[in-house]
C-alpha positions in Angstrom: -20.1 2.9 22.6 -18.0 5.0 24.9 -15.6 8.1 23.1 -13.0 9.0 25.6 -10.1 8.8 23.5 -7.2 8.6 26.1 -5.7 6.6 28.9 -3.4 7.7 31.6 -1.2 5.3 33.3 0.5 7.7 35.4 -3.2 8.5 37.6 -2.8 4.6 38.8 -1.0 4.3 41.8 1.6 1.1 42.8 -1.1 -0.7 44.8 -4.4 -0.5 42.7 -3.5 -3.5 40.4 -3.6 -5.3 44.2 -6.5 -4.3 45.3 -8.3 -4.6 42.1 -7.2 -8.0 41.7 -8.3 -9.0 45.2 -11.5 -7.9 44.5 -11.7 -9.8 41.5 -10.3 -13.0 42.9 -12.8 -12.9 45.6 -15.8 -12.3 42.8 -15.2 -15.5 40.9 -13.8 -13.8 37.9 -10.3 -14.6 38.0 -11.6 -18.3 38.6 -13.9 -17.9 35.5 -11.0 -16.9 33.3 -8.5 -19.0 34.5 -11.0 -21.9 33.5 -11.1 -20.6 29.5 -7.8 -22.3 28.0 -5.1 -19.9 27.0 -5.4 -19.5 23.5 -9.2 -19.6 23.6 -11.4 -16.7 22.3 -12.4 -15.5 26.3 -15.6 -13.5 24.9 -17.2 -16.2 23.2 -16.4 -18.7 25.8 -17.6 -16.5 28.5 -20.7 -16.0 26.0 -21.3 -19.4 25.9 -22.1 -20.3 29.5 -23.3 -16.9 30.1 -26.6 -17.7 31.1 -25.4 -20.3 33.9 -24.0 -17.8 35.6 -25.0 -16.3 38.8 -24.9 -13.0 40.6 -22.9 -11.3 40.7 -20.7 -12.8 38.6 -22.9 -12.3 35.3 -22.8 -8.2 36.1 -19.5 -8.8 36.5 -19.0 -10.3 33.1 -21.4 -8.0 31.2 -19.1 -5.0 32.8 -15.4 -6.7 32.4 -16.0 -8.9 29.0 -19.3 -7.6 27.2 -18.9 -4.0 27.2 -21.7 -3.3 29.1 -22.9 0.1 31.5 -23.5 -2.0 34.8 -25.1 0.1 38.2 -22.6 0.0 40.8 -25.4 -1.9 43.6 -25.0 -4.8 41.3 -21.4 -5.1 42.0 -19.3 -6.5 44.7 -18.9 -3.1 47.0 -15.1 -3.8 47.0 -15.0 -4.4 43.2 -16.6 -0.7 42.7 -13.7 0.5 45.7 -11.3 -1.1 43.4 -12.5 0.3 40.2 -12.9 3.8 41.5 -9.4 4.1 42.4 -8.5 4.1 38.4 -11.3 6.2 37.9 -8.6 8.6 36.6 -6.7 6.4 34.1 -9.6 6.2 31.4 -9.6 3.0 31.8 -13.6 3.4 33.1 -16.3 5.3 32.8 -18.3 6.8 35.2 -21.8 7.9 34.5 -24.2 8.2 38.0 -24.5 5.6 39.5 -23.3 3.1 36.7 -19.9 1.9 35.4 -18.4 0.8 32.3 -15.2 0.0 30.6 -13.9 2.5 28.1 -14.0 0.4 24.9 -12.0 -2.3 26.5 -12.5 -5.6 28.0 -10.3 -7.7 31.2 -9.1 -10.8 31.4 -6.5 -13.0 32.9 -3.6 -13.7 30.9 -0.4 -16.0 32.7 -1.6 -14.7 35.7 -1.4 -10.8 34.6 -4.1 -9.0 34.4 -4.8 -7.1 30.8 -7.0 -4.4 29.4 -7.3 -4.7 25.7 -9.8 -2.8 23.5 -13.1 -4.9 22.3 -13.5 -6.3 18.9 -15.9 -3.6 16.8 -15.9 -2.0 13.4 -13.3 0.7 14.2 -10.8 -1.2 16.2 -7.3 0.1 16.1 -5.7 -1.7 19.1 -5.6 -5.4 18.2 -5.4 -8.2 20.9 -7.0 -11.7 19.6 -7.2 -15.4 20.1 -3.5 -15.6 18.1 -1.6 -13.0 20.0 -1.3 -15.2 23.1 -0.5 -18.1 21.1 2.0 -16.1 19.0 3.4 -14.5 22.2 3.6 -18.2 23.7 5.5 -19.2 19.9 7.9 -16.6 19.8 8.7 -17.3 23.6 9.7 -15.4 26.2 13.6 -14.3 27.2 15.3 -15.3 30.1 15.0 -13.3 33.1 17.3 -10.5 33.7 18.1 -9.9 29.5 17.2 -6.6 27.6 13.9 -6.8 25.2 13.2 -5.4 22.4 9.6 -5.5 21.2 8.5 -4.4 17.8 4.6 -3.5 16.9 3.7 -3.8 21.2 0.5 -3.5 21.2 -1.5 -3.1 24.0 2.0 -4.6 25.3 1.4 -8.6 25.8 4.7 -9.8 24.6 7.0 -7.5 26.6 4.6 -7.7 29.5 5.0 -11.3 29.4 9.1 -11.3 29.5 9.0 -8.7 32.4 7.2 -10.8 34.4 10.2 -13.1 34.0 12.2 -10.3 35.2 13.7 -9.0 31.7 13.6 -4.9 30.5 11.9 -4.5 28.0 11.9 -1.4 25.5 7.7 -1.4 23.3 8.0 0.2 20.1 4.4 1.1 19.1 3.6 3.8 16.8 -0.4 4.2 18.5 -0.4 6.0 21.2 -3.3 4.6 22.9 -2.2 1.2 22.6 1.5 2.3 24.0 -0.5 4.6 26.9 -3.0 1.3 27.2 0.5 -0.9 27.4 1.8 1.3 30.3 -1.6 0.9 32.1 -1.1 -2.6 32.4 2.1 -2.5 32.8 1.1 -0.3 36.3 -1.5 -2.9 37.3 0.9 -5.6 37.1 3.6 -3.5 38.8 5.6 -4.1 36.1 6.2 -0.6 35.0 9.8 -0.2 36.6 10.5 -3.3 33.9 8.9 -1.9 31.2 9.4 1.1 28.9 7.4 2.6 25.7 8.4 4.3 22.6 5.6 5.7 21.2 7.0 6.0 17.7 7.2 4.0 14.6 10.0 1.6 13.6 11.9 3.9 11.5 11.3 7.1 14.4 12.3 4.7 17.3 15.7 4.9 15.6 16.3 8.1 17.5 16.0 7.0 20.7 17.3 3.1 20.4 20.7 4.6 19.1 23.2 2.5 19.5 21.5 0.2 22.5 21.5 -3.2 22.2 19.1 -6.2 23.3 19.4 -9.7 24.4 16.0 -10.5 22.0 14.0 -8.7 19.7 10.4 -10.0 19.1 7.4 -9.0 16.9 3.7 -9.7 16.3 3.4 -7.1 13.4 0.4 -6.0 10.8 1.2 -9.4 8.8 -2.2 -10.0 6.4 -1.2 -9.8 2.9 -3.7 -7.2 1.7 -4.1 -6.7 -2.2 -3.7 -3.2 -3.1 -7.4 -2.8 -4.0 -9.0 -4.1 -1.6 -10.1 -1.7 1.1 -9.2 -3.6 4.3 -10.6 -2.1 7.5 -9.3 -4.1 10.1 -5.9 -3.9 12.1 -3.0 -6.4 10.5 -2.5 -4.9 6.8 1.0 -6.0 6.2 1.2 -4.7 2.8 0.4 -6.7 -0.4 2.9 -9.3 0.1 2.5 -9.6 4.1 5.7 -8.3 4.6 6.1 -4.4 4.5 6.7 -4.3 8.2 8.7 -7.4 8.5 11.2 -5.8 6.0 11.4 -3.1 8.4 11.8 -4.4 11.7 14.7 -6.6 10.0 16.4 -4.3 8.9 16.1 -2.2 11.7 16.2 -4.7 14.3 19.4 -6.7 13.9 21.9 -4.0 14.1 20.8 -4.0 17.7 21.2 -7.3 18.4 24.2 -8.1 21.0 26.3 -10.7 21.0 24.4 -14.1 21.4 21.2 -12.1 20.8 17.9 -13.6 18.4 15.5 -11.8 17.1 12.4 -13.7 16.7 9.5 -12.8 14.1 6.7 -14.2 12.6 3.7 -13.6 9.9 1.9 -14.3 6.8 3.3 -14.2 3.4 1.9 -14.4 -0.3 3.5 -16.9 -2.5 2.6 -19.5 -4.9 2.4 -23.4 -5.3 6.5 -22.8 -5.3 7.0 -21.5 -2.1 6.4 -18.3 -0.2 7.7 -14.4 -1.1 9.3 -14.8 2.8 12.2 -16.9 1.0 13.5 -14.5 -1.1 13.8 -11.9 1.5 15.1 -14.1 4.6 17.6 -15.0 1.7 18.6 -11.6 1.2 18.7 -10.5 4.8 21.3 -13.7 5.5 23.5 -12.6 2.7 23.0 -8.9 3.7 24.0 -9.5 7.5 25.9 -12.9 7.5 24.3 -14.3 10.1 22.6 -17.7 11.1 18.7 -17.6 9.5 16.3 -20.0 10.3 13.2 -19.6 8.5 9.9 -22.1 9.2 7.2 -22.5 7.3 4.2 -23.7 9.5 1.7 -23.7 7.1 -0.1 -22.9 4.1 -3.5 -22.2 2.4 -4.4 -22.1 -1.1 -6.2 -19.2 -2.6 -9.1 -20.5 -4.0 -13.1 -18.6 -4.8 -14.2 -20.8 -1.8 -11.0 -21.2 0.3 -11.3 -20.5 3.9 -8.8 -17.7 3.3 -11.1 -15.8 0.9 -13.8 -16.5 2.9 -12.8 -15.0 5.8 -11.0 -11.8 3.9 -14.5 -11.3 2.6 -16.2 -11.6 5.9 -14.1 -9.8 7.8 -13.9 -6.9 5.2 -17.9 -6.7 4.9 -18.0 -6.7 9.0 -15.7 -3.9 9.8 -16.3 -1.9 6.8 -20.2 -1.1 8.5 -21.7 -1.1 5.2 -19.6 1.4 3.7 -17.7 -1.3 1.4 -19.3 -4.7 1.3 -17.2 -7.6 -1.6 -17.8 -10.6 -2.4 -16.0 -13.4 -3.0 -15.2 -13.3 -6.2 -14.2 -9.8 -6.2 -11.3 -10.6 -3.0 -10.2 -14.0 -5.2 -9.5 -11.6 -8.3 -8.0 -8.9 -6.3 -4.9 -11.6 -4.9 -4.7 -13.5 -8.6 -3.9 -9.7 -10.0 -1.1 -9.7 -7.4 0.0 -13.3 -8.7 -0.7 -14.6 -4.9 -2.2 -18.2 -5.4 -1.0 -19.1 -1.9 -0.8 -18.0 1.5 1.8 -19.3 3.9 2.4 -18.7 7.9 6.1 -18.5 9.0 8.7 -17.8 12.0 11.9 -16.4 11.0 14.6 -16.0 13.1 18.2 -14.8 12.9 20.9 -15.0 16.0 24.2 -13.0 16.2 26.7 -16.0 17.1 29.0 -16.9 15.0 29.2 -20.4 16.7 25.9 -21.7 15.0 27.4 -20.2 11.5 26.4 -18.2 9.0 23.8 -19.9 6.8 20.6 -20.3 5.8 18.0 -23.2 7.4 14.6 -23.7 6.0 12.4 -26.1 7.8 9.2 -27.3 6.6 6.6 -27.8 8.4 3.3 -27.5 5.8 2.7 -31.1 5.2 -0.7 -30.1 4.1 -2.9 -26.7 4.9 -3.9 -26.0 7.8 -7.7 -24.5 9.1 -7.1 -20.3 9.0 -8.0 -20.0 12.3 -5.3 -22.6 13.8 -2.2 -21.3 11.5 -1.0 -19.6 14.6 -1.2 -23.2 16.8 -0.2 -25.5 14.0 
C-alpha cells in the first residue's frame, strides 16, 4: 500500500479535470460507473462483473477502483496523457513504467468526478455507500445561496451544492481529506465555488466570525461508541452518538441568516423509550427558540445477536488488524454498561423563520427496525 502522505490541489491546472474525463469517457469507465446505482457500494459491484470485462477496461478498473500498480502499455495512451498531467497532485503514483493511485479510488458521482481514499485498516478519510445517500437526504441548496458544511470530508456534500452554483465554506479538521476535497474540487472546476477550512468546529470559529449561510449541513462521526470499546474505524461519535452533533449545533445556528436551515443527521443511543437525540433537540429549541423538526427514521435493538452488534464486532475485529479482536458478547456488555438498549437513526433540523414558529415537531418514522445497512435509505 502506497505512503505518500499528501495531496496538492494547487499542482492541477483548470483544464486537467477535462482532459482526464475525456479520456475516461472514451475508455468505458464513466459508462461503467454510471451503470452502478447511486447509492450502491461501486467496489463490490465493479468486483462482481469483474471478470466480464475486457481490455482495457479491466486495467482500467484494477488501477481506478481496486488499488492496483497497473503498467502504463496497458492503458489507453490518452488515459496515461491525462493521468500524468496530475502527476504532481499526489493523487498518483509513479513508479517506472507503472501507475497507481495513492491510497484512493475514482468514481462517478452526479456526474462529478471524485477521489476518495479506499476502504483498509487505517482509513482516516471516510466516503461509503451512505454518504451519497445521506448527501442526497440532507439535500442540496439552491443555487446561488452560501453553504456551510460541517465534518466535509473528502468534500461530497459541498461539492454537490456547488455544482448547483451555491459557495460553499468545508470545515474539516483532517487535512488530507480538506487538501483531497480541494483536489476534486479543481477537477470539477469547482474550486472558485468552493472553499476549505482546515480546522475543527470549535477553531473554524475564528475564521467563520460573524458570516452567515443560507444552509448548514453535516455528515459527522455519528456511531455511538461505548467508552471501552476500542473502535478503529472513522465515525466515533462519542458514547451516545452525539458529541459532534452537540457541537456543530451549537456552533452552527448562530450562523444561520434569515430564512436559513441547518440540516443534520446521525445515530443516537436510547432505549425502548425513545432516543438520547430528544432530550438535546429539546434543549437546543428552548435554547435558541427556533422551529425544530426532529425525525426518527429508524431504529435497532441491541441485542447479543442483533445486526447492530454484529457488525460493531465485525467491523472492530477487521480494522483493528489483529491488534484487538471482541466478541460479541463482549460489544453487547460494553452498550448495556452505558444503559444503550437501542439504537436509533435521525434528521434533525432547525430553520431561522419566525413564520413556521418556534416549536418543537417530532415525526416518527420507525414503524419497525430497519436492516443496519439501509438506515441511511429507509
Amino acid at each position: 500500500m502506497n505512503t505518500r502522505l499528501f495531496f496538492n490541489s494547487e499542482s492541477i491546472d483548470a483544464d486537467d479535470g477535462y482532459f482526464l474525463r475525456l479520456a475516461l469517457s472514451n475508455s468505458g469507465y464513466l459508462d461503467l460507473l454510471s451503470a452502478v446505482p447511486p447509492a450502491a457500494d461501486v467496489i463490490g459491484t465493479i468486483s462482481s462483473i469483474y471478470a466480464e470485462l475486457q481490455e482495457p477496461l479491466k486495467s482500467i478498473c484494477d488501477l481506478l477502483l481496486f488499488g492496483k500498480t497497473v503498467r502504463m502499455e496497458k492503458l489507453p495512451e490518452t488515459l496515461v496523457e491525462s493521468m500524468l498531467k496530475i502527476r504532481e497532485s499526489g493523487l498518483i503514483v509513479l513508479r517506472e513504467n507503472a501507475v497507481s493511485l495513492n491510497n484512493l479510488y475514482l468514481q462517478l458521482v452526479n456526474g462529478l468526478l471524485y477521489f476518495s481514499e479506499l476502504p483498509h485498516g487505517r482509513q482516516t478519510i471516510y466516503y461509503g455507500t451512505d454518504s451519497y445517500a445521506l448527501a442526497c437526504r440532507l439535500g442540496t441548496a439552491p443555487s446561488r445561496n452560501n453553504v456551510l458544511d460541517y465534518c466535509a470530508g473528502p468534500g461530497i456534500q459541498g461539492l454537490l451544492s456547488a455544482s448547483r452554483g451555491a459557495h460553499v465554506t468545508a470545515v474539516e479538521v483532517n487535512p488530507l481529506a480538506s487538501e483531497l476535497s480541494l483536489c476534486n474540487a479543481r477537477l470539477n472546476k469547482l474550486d472558485n465555488l468552493f472553499n476549505v477550512i482546515n480546522k475543527s468546529i470549535i477553531e473554524s470559529e475564528t475564521d467563520l466570525k460573524n458570516l452567515r449561510f443560507d444552509f448548514i449541513c453535516a455528515n459527522p462521526p455519528l456511531l455511538p461508541i461505548p467508552f471501552n470499546l476500542n473502535y478503529p474505524f472513522v465515525g466515533d461519535g462519542g458514547t451516545d452518538g452525539l458529541s459532534v452533533i452537540r457541537q456543530i449545533m451549537n456552533y452552527g445556528i448562530p450562523h444561520l441568516s434569515n430564512n436559513g436551515k441547518i440540516v443534520t443527521l446521525g445515530l443516537s443511543g436510547g432505549s425502548e423509550v425513545g432516543p438520547d437525540i430528544y432530550c438535546l433537540a429539546e434543549q437546543l429549541q428552548m435554547k435558541y427558540q427556533m422551529k425544530f423538526i426532529l425525525t426518527i427514521l429508524s431504529r435497532v435493538e441491541i441485542t447479543p445477536r442483533s445486526l447492530w452488534i454484529q457488525y460493531m464486532a465485525d467491523t472492530i475485529n477487521m480494522y483493528s488488524l489483529g491488534e484487538n479482536t471482541v466478541s460479541c458478547n463482549e460489544v453487547f456488555e460494553s452498550y448495556q454498561n452505558e444503559d444503550i438498549s437501542f439504537v436509533y437513526s435521525y434528521t434533525l433540523s432547525a430553520i431561522n423563520n419566525k413564520c413556521y414558529g418556534r416549536d418543537f415537531t417530532v415525526i416518527e418514522c420507525d414503524n419497525k427496525s430497519q436492516p443496519l445497512t439501509q438506515w441511511w435509505i429507509s
